[in-house]
C-alpha positions, 0 to 999 in steps of 0.5 A, a space after each residue: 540141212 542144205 542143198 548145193 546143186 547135187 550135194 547136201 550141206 550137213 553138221 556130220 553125224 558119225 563116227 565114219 562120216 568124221 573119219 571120213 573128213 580124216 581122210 579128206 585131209 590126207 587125200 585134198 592136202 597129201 598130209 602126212 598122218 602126224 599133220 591132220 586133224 585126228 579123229 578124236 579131235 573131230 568126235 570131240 569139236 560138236 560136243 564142246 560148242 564146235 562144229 563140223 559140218 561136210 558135204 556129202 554126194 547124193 549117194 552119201 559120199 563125203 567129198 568136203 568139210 569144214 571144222 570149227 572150235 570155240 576160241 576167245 580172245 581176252 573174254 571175246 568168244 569167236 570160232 576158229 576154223 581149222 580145215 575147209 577142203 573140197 576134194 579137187 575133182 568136186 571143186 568150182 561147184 560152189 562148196 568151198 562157198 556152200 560150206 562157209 555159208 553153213 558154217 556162218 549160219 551155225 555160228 550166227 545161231 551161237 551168237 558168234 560174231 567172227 570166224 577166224 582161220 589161216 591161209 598161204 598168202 602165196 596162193 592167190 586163189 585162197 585170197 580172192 575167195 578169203 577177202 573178195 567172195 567172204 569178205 573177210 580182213 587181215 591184220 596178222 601174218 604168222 611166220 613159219 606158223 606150223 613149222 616145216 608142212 608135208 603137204 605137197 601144196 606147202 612146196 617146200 617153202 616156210 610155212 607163213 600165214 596170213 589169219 582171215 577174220 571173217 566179221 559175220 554181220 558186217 557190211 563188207 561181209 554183206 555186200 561180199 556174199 552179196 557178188 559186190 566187192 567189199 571194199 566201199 567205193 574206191 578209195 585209194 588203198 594206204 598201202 598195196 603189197 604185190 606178189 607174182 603169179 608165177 611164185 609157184 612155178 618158182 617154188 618148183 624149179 627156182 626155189 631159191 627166188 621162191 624164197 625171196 619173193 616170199 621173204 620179201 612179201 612178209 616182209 611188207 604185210 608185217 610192216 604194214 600190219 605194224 603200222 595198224 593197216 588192214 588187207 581189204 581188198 585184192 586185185 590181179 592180173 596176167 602177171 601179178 596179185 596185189 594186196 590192198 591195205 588201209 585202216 579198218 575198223 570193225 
């Protein structure tokens, strides 16, 4: 158990603190009820080898969560987070952070080397904390991954992803929860794939132009990852973000 500020970090212990993260998803997401992470699933995850771990209130009340399941690769084993949501009044407090930092230690403590899960990357702010607060790479994009998404947040447009592997004990994933920047030094990126910080303004009232800039970033990134570069780094500005890519070894 953790403390962060006023809440407490925690694996959830019930059936009700887990339906409770049934609810999150709805209420942080707007999913429909054929989109979210059933309860079954949730009551199952920590008797297989998985987790879910939620931060809750000084009064009990659920108001974030994260949930892992054992994955492998070839005869690799890693987690592969499936949800990390904090309801929006409770956000910038630190617990999307506190969250993953529990998550990390649960993981160490199964000897897992890396966590690995999905993000939009047409939002910038799930990037900055992804590769530049975590420190984690990317070297795969998902086009479409989960088909058409009701979430209001999806905005209508395909779903692609981008899949973070967070690689625990490494020195940029030190150095990132350490408040330094990942990235060692700064070495010119082999490639920068830039996207406009208006694509969702674009996404509501041009959603034809939302598209093109979506097409055309994917696009990009897959050409990039084919030629075996990583995203390490970002940056941004008023106007624009950027993806920073260049060979990576773990």
């Amino acid at each position: 158990m953790k403390t962060s500020g006023n809440y407490i970090i925690r694996p959830c212990q019930s059936r009700e603190e887990l339906a409770a993260c049934v609810t999150l998803q709805k209420e942080i997401w707007g999913y429909a009820e054929n989109e979210v992470y059933p309860l079954r699933l949730l009551i199952n995850l920590p008797k297989i080898g998985g987790h879910v771990l939620g931060a809750f209130t000084a009064q009990g009340e659920a108001v974030g969560f994260v949930a892992s399941m054992p994955a492998w690769h070839g005869r690799k084993r890693h987690f592969h987070s499936l949800s990390l949501g904090v309801l929006p009044e409770h956000e910038d407090r630190g617990l999307g952070q506190a969250l993953k930092l529990a998550q990390r230690a649960e993981s160490l403590k199964a000897s897992i080397a890396c966590i690995e899960w999905t993000f939009d990357p047409l939002k910038p702010k799930n990037s900055y904390f992804n590769l530049v607060r975590l420190g984690a790479i990317v070297r795969r994009y998902l086009p479409d991954h989960y088909g058409h998404v009701q979430s209001r947040l999806q905005q209508g447009l395909p779903s692609d992803r981008l899949v973070a592997e967070w690689w625990l004990k490494s020195a940029r994933v030190r150095r990132a929860l350490a408040g330094k920047p990942p990235r060692a030094g700064k070495k010119k990126p082999r490639a920068v794939v830039e996207v406009p910080l208006n694509v969702g303004e674009l996404a509501d009232t041009r959603p034809g132009e939302a598209r093109a800039v979506q097409q055309r970033v994917r696009e990009e990134l897959m050409r990039n990852f084919s030629r075996k570069l990583a995203i390490t780094g970002f940056e941004r500005d008023e106007r624009s973000y950027r993806f920073l890519l260049e060979k990576y070894e773990n």
